[in-house]
C-alpha atoms as an extended CHARMM CRD file, in Angstrom:
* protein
*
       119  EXT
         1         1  UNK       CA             -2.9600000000      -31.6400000000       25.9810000000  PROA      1               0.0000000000
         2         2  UNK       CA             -6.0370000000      -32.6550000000       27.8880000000  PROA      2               0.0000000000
         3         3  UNK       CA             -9.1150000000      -32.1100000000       26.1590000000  PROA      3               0.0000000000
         4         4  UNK       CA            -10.9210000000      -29.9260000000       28.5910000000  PROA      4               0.0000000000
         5         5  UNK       CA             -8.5010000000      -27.2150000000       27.9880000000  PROA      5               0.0000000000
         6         6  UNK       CA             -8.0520000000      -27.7900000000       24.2460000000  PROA      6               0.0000000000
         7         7  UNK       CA            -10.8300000000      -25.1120000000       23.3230000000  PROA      7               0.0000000000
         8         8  UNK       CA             -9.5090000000      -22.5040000000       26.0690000000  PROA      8               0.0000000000
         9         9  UNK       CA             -6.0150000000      -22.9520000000       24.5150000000  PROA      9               0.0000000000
        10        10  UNK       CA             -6.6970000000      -22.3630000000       21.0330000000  PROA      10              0.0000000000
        11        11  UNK       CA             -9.0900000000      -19.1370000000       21.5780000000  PROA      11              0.0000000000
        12        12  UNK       CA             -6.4080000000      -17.8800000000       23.7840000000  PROA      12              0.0000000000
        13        13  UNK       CA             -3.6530000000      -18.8770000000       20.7390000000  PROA      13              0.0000000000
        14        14  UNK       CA             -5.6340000000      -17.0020000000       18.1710000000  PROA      14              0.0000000000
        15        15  UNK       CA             -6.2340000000      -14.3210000000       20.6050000000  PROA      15              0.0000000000
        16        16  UNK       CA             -2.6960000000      -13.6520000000       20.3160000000  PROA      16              0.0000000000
        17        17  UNK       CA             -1.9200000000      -14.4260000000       16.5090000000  PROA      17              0.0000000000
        18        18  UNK       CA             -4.4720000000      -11.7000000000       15.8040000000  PROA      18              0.0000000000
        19        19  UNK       CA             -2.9490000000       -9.6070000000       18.0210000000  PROA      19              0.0000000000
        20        20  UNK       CA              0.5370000000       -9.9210000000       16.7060000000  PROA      20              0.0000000000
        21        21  UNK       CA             -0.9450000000       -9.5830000000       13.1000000000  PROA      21              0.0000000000
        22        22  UNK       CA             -2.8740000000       -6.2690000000       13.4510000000  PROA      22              0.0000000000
        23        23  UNK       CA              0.4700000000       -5.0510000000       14.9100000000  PROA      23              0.0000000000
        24        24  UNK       CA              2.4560000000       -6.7290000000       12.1940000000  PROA      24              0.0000000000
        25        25  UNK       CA              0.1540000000       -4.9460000000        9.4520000000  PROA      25              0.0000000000
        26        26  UNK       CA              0.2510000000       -1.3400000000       11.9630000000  PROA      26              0.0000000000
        27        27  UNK       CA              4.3370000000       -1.7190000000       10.8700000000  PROA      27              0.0000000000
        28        28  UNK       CA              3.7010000000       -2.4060000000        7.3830000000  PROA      28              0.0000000000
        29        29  UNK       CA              1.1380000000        0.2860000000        7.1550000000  PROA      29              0.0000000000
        30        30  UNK       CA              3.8270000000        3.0150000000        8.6340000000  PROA      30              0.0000000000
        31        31  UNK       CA              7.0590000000        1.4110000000        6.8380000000  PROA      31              0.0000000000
        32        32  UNK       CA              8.3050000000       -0.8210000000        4.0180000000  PROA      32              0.0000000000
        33        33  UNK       CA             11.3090000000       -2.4450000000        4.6810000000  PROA      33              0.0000000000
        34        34  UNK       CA             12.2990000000       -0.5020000000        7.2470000000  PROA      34              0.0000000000
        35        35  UNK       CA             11.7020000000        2.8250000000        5.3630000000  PROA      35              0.0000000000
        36        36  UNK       CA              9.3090000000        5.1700000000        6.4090000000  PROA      36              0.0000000000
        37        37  UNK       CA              6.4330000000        4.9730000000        4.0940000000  PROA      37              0.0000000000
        38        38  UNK       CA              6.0670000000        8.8680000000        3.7210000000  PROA      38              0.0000000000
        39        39  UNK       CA              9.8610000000        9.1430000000        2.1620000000  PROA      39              0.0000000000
        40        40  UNK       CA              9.4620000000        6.8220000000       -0.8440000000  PROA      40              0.0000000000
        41        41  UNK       CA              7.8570000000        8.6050000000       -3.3680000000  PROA      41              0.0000000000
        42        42  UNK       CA              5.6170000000        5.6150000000       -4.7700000000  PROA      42              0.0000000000
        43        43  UNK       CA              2.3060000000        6.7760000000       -5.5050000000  PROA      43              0.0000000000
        44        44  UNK       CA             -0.4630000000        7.5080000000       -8.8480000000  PROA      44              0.0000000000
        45        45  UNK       CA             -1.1410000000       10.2800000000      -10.2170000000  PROA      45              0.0000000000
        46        46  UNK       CA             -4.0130000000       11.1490000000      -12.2610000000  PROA      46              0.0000000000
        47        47  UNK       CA             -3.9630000000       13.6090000000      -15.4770000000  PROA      47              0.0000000000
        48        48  UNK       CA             -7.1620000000       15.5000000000      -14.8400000000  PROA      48              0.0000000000
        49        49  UNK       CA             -7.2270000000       16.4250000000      -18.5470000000  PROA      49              0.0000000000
        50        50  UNK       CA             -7.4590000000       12.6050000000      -19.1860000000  PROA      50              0.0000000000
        51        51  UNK       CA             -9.3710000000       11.6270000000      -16.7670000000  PROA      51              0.0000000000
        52        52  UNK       CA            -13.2020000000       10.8100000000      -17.8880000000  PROA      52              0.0000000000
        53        53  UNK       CA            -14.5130000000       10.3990000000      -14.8940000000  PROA      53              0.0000000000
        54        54  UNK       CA            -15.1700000000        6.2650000000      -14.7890000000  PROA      54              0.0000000000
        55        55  UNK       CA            -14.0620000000        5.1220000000      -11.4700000000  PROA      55              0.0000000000
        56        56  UNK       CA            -12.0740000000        2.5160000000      -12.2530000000  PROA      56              0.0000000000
        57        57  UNK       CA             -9.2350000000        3.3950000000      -10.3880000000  PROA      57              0.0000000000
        58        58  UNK       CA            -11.8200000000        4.0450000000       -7.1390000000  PROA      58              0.0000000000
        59        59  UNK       CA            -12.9370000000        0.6450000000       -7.5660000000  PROA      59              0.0000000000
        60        60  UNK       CA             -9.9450000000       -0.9250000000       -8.2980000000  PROA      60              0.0000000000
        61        61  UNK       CA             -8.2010000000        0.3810000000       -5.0210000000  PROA      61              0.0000000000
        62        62  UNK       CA             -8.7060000000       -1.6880000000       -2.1740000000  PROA      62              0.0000000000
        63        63  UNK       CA             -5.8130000000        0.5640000000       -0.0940000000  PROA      63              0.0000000000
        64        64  UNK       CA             -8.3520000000        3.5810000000       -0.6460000000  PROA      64              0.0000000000
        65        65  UNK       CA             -5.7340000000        5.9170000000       -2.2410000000  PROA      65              0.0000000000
        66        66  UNK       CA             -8.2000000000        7.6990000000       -4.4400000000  PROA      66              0.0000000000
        67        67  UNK       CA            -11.3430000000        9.2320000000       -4.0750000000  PROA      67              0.0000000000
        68        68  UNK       CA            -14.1420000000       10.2420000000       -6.6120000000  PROA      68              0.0000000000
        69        69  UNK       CA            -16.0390000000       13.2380000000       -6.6890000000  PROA      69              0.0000000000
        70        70  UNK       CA            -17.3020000000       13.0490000000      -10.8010000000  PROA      70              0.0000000000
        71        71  UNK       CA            -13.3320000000       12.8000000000      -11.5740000000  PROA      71              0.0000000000
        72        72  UNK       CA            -10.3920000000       10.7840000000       -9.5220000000  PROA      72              0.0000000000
        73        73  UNK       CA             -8.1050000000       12.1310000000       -7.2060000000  PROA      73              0.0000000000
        74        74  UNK       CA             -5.0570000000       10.5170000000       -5.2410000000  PROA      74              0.0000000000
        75        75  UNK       CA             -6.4450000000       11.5510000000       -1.4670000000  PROA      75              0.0000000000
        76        76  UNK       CA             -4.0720000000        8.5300000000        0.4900000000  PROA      76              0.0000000000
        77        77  UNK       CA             -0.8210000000        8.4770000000       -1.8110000000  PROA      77              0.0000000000
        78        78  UNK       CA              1.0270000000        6.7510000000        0.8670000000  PROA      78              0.0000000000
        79        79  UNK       CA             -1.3690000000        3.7540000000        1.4370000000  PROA      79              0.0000000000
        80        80  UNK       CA             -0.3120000000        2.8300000000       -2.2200000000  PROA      80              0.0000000000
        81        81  UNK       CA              1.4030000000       -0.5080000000       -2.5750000000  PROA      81              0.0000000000
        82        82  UNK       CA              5.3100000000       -0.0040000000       -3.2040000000  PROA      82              0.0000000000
        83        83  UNK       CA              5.9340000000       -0.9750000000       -6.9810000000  PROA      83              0.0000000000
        84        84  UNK       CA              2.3690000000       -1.7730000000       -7.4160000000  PROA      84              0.0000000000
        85        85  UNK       CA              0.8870000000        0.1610000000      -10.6100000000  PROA      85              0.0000000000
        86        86  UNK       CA             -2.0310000000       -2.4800000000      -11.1660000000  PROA      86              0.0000000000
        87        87  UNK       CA             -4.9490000000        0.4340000000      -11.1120000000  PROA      87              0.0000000000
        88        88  UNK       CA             -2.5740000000        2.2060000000      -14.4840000000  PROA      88              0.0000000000
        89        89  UNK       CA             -3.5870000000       -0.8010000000      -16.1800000000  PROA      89              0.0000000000
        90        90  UNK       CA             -7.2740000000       -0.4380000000      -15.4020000000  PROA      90              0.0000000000
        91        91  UNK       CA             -7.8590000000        3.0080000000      -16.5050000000  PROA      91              0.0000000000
        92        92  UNK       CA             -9.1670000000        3.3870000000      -19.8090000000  PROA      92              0.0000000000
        93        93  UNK       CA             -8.1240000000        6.7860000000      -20.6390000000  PROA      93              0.0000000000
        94        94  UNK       CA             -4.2750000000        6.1830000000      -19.3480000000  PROA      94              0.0000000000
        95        95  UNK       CA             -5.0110000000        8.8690000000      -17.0200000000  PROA      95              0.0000000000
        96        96  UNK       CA             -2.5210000000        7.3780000000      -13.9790000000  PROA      96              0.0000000000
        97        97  UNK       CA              0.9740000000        7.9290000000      -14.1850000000  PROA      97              0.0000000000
        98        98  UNK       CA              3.5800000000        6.3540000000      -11.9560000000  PROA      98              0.0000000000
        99        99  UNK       CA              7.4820000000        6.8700000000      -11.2630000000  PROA      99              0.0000000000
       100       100  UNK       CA              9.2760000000        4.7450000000      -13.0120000000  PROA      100             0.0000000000
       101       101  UNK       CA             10.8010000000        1.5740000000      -11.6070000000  PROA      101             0.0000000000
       102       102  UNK       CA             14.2420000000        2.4850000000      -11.9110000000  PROA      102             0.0000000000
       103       103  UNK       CA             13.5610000000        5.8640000000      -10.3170000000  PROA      103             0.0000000000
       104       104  UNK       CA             11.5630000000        3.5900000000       -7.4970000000  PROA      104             0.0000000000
       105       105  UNK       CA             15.0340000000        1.4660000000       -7.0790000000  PROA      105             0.0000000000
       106       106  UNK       CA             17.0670000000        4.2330000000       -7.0420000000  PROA      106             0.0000000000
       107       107  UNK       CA             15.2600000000        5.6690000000       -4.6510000000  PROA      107             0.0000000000
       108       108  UNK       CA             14.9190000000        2.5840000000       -2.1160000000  PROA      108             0.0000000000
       109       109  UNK       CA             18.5640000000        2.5340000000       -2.9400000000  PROA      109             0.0000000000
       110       110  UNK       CA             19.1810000000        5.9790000000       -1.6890000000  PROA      110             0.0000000000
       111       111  UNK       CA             16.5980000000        5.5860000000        1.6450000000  PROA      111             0.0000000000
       112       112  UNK       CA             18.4990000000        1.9760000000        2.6980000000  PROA      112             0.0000000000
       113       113  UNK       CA             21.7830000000        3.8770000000        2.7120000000  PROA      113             0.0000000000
       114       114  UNK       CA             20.1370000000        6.5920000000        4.8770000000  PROA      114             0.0000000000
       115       115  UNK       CA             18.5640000000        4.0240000000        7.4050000000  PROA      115             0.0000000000
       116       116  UNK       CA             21.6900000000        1.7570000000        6.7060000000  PROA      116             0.0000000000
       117       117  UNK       CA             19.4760000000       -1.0910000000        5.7390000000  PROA      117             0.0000000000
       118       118  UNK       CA             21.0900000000       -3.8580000000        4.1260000000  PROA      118             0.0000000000
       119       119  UNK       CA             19.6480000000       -4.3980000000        0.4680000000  PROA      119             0.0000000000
């Protein structure tokens, strides 16, 4: 490739990759695996009797799925990572409760058959 056009080719090249990616990510966001996000049942929830009021789950969540208002609440339960329970583990007062995994496979299991997804 001549060099003149080296610099136009690769801002033009990540021009696209970005593209693609936010796209790519817009997919994730909506499914997993091919299974609308909103039909798997994967998501925290918080024992308000337990709950202390620290934040750590708020902090913890980069996908925003809880919000914090003197006590934590699960405001986006479908931005939460499929079989990710990492924030349970950061709560001091084991205030988050999650399905368990075998209900989450049984599940997945049920939702591929509907969308007759291979495993």
């Amino acid at each position: 490739m001549p060099s003149s056009v080296e610099k136009e080719y690769m801002t033009a090249l990540w021009a696209e990759f970005r593209k693609h990616r936010q796209v790519h990510l817009d997919i994730l966001q909506d499914s997993y695996k091919g299974i609308p996000r909103e039909e798997i049942p994967w998501f925290p929830k918080v024992d308000p009797k337990l709950c202390s009021g620290c934040s750590s789950c708020v902090e913890f969540c980069v996908q925003g799925v809880f919000f914090f208002d003197g006590r934590s609440h699960v405001v986006r339960p479908y931005n939460c990572v499929v079989g990710n329970s990492s924030c349970k583990t950061f709560c001091p007062e084991k205030a988050i409760s999650f399905p368990t995994l075998a209900e989450l496979k049984e599940n997945l299991k049920r939702l591929r058959e509907k969308y007759n997804l291979k495993p």
